[in-house]
MARFI-564469 format. One record per atom (N, C-alpha, C): z, x negated, y. Coordinates in steps of 0.1 Angstrom, whole numbers, padded with zeros to 4 digits, always signed. Example, Ala and Ser with C-alpha at 12.3 -4.5 7.8 and 13.67 -1.06 7.14 Angstrom:
BEGIN
+0078-0132-0057
+0078-0123-0045
+0078-0132-0033
+0071-0128-0022
+0071-0137-0011
+0079-0129+0000
***
This chain:
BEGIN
+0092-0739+0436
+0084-0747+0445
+0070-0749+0440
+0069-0751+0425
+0060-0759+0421
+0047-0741+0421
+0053-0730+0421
+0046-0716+0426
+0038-0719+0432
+0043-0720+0447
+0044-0719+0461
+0032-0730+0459
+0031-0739+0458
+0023-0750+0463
+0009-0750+0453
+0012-0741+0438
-0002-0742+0430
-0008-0727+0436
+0001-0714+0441
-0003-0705+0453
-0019-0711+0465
-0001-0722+0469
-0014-0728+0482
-0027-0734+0480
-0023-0742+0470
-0038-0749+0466
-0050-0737+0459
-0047-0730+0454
-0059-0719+0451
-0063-0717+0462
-0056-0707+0473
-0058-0702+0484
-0066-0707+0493
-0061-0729+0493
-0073-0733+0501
-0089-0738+0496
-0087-0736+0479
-0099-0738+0471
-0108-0726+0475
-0102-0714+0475
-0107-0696+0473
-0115-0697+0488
-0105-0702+0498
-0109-0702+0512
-0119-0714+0516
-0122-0726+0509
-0132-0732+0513
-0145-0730+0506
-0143-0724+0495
-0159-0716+0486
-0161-0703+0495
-0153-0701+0500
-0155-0684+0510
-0163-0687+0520
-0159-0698+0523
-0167-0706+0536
-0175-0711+0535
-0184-0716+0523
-0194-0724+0522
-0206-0718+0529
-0212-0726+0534
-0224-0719+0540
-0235-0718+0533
-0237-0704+0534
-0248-0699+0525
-0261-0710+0523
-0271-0712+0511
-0283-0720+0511
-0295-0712+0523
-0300-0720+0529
-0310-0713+0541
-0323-0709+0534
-0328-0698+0537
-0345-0695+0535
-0352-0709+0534
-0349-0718+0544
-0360-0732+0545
-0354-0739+0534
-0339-0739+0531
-0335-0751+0514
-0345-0744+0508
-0344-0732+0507
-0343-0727+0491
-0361-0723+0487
-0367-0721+0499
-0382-0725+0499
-0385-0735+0496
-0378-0748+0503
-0383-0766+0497
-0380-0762+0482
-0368-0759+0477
-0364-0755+0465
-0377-0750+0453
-0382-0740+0459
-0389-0732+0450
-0403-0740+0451
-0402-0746+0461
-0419-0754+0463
-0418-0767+0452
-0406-0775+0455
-0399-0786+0446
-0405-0781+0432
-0398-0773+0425
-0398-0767+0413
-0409-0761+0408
-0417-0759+0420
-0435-0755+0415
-0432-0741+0408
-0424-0730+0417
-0418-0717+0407
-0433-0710+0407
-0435-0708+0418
-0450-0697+0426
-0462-0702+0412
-0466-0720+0411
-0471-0724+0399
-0470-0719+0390
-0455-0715+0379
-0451-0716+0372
-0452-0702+0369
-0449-0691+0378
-0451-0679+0373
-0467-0678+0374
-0476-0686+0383
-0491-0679+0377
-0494-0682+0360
-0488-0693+0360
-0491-0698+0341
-0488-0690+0335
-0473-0685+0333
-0469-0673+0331
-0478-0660+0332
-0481-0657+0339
-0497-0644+0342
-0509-0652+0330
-0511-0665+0333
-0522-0665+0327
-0522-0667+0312
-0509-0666+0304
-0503-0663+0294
-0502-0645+0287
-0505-0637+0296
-0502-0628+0295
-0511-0621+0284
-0524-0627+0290
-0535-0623+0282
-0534-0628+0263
-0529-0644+0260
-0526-0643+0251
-0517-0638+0244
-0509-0634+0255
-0494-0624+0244
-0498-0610+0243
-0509-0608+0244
-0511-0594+0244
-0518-0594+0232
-0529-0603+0229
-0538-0607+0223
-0527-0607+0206
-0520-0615+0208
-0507-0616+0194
-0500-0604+0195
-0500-0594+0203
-0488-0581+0201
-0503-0572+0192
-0511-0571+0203
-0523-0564+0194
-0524-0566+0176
-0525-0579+0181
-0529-0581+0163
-0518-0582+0156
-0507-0582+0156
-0492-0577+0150
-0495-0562+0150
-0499-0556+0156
-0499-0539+0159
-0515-0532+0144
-0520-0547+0149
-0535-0537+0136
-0529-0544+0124
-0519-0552+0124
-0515-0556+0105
-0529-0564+0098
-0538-0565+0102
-0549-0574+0100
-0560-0568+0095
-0562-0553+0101
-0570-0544+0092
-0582-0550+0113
-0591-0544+0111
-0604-0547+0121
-0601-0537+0128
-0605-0532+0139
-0610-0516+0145
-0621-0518+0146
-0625-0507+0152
-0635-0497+0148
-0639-0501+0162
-0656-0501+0167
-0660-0506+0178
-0653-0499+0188
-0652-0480+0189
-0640-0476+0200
-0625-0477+0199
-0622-0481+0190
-0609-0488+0188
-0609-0502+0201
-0618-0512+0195
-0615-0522+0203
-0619-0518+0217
-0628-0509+0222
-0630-0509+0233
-0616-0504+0243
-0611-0494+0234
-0596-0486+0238
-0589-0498+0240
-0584-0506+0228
-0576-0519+0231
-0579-0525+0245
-0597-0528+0249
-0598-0538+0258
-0597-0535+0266
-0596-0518+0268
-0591-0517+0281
-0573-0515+0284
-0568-0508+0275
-0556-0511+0276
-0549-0524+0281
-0558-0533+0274
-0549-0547+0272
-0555-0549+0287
-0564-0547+0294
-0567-0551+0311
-0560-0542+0318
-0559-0533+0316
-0551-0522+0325
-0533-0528+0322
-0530-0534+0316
-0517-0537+0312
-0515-0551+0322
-0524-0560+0319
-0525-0572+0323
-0527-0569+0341
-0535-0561+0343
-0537-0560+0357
-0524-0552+0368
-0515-0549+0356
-0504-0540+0362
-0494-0550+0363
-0494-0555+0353
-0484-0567+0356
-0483-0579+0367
-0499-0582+0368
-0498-0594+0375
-0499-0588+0390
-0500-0574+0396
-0499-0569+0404
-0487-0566+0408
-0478-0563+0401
-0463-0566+0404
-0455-0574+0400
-0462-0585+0394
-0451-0599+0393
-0460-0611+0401
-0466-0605+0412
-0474-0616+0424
-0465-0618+0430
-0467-0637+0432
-0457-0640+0444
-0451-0638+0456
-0465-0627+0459
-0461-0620+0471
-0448-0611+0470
-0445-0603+0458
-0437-0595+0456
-0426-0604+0453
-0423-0613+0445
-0413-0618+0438
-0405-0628+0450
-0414-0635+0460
-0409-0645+0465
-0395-0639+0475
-0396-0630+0481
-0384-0626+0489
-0373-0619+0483
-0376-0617+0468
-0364-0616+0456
-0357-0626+0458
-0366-0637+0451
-0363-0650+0451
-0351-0653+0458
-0354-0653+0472
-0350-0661+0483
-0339-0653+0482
-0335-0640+0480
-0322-0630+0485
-0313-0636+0471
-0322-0635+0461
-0310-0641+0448
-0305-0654+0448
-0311-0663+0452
-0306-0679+0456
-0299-0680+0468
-0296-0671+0479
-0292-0666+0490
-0280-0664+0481
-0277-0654+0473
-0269-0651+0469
-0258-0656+0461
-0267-0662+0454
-0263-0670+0442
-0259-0688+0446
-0264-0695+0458
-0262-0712+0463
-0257-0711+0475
-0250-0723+0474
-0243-0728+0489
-0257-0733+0491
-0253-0737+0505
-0269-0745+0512
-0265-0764+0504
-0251-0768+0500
-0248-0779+0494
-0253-0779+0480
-0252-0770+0473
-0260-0765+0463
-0276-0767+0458
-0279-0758+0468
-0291-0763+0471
-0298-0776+0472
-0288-0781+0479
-0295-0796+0487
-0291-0804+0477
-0285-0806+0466
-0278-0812+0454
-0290-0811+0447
-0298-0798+0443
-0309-0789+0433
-0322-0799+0439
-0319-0801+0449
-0334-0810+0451
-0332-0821+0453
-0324-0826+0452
-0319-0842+0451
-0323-0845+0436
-0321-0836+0426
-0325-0840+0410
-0337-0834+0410
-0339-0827+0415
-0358-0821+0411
-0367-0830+0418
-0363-0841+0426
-0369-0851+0433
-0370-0864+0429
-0361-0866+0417
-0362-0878+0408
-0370-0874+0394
-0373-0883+0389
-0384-0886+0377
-0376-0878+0369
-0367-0877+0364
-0357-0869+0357
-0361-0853+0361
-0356-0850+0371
-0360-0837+0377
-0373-0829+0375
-0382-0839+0379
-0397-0836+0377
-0400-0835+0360
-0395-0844+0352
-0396-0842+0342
-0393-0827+0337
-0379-0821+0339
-0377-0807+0342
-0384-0801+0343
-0388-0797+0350
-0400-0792+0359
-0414-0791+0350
-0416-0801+0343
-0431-0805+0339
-0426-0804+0323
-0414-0804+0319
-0418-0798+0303
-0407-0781+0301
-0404-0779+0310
-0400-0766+0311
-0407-0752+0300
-0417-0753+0308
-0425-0737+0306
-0428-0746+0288
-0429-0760+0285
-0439-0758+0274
-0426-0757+0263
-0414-0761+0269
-0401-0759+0262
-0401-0745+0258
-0398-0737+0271
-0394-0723+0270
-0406-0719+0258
-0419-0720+0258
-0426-0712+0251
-0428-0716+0238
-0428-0731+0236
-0421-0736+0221
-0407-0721+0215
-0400-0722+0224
-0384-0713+0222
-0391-0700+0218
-0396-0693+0222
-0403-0686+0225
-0411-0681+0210
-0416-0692+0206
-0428-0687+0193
-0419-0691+0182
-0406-0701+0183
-0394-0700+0175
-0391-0689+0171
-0379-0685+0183
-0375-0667+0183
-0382-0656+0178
-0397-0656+0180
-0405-0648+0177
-0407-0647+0156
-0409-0659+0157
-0406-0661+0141
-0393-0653+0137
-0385-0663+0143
-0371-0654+0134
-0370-0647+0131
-0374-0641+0141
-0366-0628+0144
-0379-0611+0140
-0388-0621+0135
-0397-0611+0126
-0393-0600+0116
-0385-0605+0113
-0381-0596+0097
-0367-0588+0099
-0359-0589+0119
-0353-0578+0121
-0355-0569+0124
-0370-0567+0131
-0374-0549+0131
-0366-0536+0115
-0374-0545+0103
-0370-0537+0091
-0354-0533+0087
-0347-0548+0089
-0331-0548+0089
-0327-0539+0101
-0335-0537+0115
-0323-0529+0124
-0331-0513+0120
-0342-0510+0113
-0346-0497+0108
-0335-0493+0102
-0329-0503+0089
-0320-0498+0079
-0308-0492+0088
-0304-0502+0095
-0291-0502+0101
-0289-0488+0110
-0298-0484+0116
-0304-0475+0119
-0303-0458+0111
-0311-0458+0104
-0307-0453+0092
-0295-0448+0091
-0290-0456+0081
-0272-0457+0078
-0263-0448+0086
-0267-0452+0097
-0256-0447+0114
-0259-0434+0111
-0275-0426+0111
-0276-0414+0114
-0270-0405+0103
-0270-0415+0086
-0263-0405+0076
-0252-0404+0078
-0248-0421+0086
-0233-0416+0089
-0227-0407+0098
-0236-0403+0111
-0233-0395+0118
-0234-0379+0113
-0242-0378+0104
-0250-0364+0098
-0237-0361+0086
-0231-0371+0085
-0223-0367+0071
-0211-0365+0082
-0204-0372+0090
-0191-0371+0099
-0191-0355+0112
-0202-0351+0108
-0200-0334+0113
-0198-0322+0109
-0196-0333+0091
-0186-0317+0084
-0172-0317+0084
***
């Protein structure tokens, strides 16, 4: 009996999530407006330039270039920059957006998501987010400095091991 009845109660859990109605284009737009996403990736873009600026000078090891050295860099680094923010424009990204929150929220969901992004709490979210993520960001980056060399080794190793396991 006790089957039968934890059967049924899945069945009508499985069947009322089946049914939820999907979050609408208009939630999930207030949503993304709420959240200041469209904002938040231009910062993003306008960060681009300095991560490029730190990948470069990780790449010269602290030696100078040479005047057409830098000139090659400055254009690279604009031709790089210009490619990116040309395909991570809101124009391109927003109807991503909408299909993967479509996909991913009930419209209850949704309406829940801006109930907290609409309180001081929320907003606070919102407003130390990006300087969180990029704190995390120049963390990780440290760390994780000195595993280039460790995954060369490791690297390594595999190929003697594979070079030796073919006789």
């Amino acid at each position: 009996m006790n089957i039968l009845r934890n059967a049924l109660v899945i069945l009508l859990l499985t069947a009322t999530t089946a049914m939820a109605e999907p979050a609408s284009e208009s939630s999930i737009k207030q949503l993304l407006a709420v959240t200041q996403a469209k904002k938040l990736l231009d910062g993003m873009q306008a960060q681009l330039d300095s991560l490029m600026d730190n990948v470069i000078q990780q790449a010269l090891k602290g030696k100078s270039p040479t005047a057409k050295q830098q000139e090659a860099i400055t254009h690279m680094k604009n031709n790089m920059v210009a490619l990116l923010q040309g395909d991570l424009a809101w124009e391109k990204l927003e109807p991503m957006y909408l299909r993967l929150y479509t996909e991913s929220f009930t419209e209850e969901e949704v309406g829940g998501m801006l109930a907290f992004y609409k309180t001081p709490a929320g907003q606070a979210v919102i407003n130390k987010m990006p300087v969180l993520m990029q704190k995390t960001m120049l963390e990780v980056q440290k760390m994780s400095s000195g595993l280039a060399p460790r995954m060369q080794e490791i690297q390594k190793d595999f190929a003697a091991e594979m070079k030796s396991a073919e006789k």
